[in-house]
C-alpha positions as CSV (number, residue, x, y, z in Angstrom):
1,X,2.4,-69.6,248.1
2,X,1.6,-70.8,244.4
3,X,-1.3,-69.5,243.4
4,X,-1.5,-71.7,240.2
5,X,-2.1,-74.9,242.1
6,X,-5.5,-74.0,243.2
7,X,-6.8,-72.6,240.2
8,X,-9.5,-74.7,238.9
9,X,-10.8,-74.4,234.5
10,X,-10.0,-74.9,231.2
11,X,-6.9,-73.9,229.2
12,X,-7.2,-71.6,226.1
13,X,-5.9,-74.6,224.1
14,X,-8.9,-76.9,225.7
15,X,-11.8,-74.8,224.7
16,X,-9.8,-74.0,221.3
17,X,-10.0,-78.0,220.4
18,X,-13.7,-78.1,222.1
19,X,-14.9,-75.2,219.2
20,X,-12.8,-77.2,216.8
21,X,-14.4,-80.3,217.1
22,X,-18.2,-78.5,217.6
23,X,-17.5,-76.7,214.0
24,X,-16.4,-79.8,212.3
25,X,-19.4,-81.4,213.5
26,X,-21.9,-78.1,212.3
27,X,-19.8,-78.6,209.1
28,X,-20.6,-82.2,208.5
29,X,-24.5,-82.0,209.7
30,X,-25.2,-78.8,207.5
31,X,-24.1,-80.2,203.9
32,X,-26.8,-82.7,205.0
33,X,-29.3,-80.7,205.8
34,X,-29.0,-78.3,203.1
35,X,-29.3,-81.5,200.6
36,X,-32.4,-82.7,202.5
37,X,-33.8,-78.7,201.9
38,X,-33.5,-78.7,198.3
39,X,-34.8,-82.5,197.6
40,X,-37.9,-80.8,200.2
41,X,-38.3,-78.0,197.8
42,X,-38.0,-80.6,194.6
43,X,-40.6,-82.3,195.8
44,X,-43.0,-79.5,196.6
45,X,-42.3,-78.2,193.2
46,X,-43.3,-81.6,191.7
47,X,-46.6,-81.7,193.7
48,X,-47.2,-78.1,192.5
49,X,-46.9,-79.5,189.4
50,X,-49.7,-81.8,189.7
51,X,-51.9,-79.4,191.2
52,X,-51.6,-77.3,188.4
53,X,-52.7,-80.2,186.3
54,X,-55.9,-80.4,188.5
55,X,-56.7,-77.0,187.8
56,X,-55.5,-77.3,184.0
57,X,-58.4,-80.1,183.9
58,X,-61.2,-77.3,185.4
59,X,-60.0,-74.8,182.9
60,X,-60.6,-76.9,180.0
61,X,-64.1,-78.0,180.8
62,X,-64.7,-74.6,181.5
63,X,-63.4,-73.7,178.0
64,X,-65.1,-76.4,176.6
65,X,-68.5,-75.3,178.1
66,X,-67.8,-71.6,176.6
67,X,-66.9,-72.8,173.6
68,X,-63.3,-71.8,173.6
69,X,-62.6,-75.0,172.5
70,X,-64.2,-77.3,170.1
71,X,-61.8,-80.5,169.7
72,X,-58.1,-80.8,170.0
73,X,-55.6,-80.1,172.6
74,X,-55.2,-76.8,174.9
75,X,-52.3,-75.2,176.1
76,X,-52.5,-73.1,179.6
77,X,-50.0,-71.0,180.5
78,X,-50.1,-70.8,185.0
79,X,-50.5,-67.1,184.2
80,X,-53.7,-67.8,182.7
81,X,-55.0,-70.2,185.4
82,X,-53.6,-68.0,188.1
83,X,-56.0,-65.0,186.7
84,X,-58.9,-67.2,186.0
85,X,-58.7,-67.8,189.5
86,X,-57.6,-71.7,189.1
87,X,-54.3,-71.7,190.2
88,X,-53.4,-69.9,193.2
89,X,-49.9,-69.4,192.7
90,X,-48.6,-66.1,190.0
91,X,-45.9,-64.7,188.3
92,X,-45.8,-61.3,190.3
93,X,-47.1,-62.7,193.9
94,X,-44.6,-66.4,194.1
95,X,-42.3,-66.3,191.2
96,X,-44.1,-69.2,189.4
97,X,-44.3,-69.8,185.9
98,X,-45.0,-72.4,183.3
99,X,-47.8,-73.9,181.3
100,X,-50.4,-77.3,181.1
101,X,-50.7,-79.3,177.9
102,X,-54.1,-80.7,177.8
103,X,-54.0,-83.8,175.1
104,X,-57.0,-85.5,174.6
105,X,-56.9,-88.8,172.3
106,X,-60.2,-90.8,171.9
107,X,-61.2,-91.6,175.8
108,X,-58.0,-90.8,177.1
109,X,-56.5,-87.3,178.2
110,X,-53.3,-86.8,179.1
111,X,-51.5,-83.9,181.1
112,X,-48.4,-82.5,180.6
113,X,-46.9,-79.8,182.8
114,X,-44.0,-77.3,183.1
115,X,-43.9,-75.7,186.4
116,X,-40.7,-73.1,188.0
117,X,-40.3,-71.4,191.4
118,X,-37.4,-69.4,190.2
119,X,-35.1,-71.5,191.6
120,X,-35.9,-75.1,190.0
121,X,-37.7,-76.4,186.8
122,X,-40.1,-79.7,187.2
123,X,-42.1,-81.4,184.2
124,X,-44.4,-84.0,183.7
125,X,-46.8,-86.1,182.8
126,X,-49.9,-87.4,184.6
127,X,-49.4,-89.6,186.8
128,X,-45.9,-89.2,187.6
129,X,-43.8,-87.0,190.4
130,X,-41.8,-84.9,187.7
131,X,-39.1,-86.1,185.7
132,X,-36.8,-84.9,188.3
133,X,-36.2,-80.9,188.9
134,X,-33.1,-79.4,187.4
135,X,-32.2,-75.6,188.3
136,X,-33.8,-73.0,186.3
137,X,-35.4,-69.6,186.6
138,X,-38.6,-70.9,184.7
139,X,-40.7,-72.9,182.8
140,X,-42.2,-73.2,179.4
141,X,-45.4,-70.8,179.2
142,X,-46.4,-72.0,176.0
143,X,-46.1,-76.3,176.8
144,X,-42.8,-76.2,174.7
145,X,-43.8,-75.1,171.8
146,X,-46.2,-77.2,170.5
147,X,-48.1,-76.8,167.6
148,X,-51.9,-77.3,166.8
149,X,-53.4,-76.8,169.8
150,X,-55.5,-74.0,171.3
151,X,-53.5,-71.6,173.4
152,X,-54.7,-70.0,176.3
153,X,-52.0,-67.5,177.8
């Protein structure tokens, strides 16, 4: 009697070409999903961003009303709002860093940020999303070095 006739199942080579195909398609899907990740994290960094500008626009007032400022533009480092209390997000507790130019001319005011995560750098200016994020470990803390205005670090 041949006992290979009844035998019922898959052959080595069979379930070799099944984990094959499955790893080729894992392959494929994560490069996808790693790029959707990172434009994710882009974006929430760019958000940040404009949060930070929010709170940049408290501190001034506030620095205004204290007389920390008298005319001209300020320059607030995220450190600085983060220990004001402004800013929820710190060096130490998130790995965040970067500054808020505060430029007023006549009734206009414009914002400028720099915001990092540790992983990506996003800037811009009111109004907009970022000028895109580009890899970086941080961010201007002093609103890239600009000069004449009232620095709050």
């Amino acid at each position: 009697m041949d006992l290979r006739k009844n035998k019922k199942g898959f052959t080595l080579v069979e379930l070799l070409a099944v984990i094959v195909i499955l790893a080729v398609i894992i392959l494929i899907a994560s490069n996808s999903v790693l790029s959707q990740m990172d434009r994710a994290r882009k974006n929430v960094l760019a958000s940040e961003g404009n949060i930070l500008i929010d709170s940049a626009k408290n501190a001034y007032q506030f620095a205004i009303l204290e007389g920390g400022i008298k005319t001209g533009s300020a320059c607030f480092s995220l450190e600085y709002l983060y220990k004001a209390g402004l800013y929820s997000k710190g060096k130490e507790k998130d790995n965040y860093t970067g500054s808020v130019l505060v430029k007023p001319e006549g009734n206009i005011v414009t914002y400028t940020y720099w915001i990092s995560n540790g992983s990506f750098v996003v800037s811009g200016e009111t109004g907009t999303n970022g000028n895109g994020a580009v890899a970086g470990t941080s961010a201007s803390e002093n609103c890239g070095n600009v000069t004449g205005a009232n620095m709050f670090n």
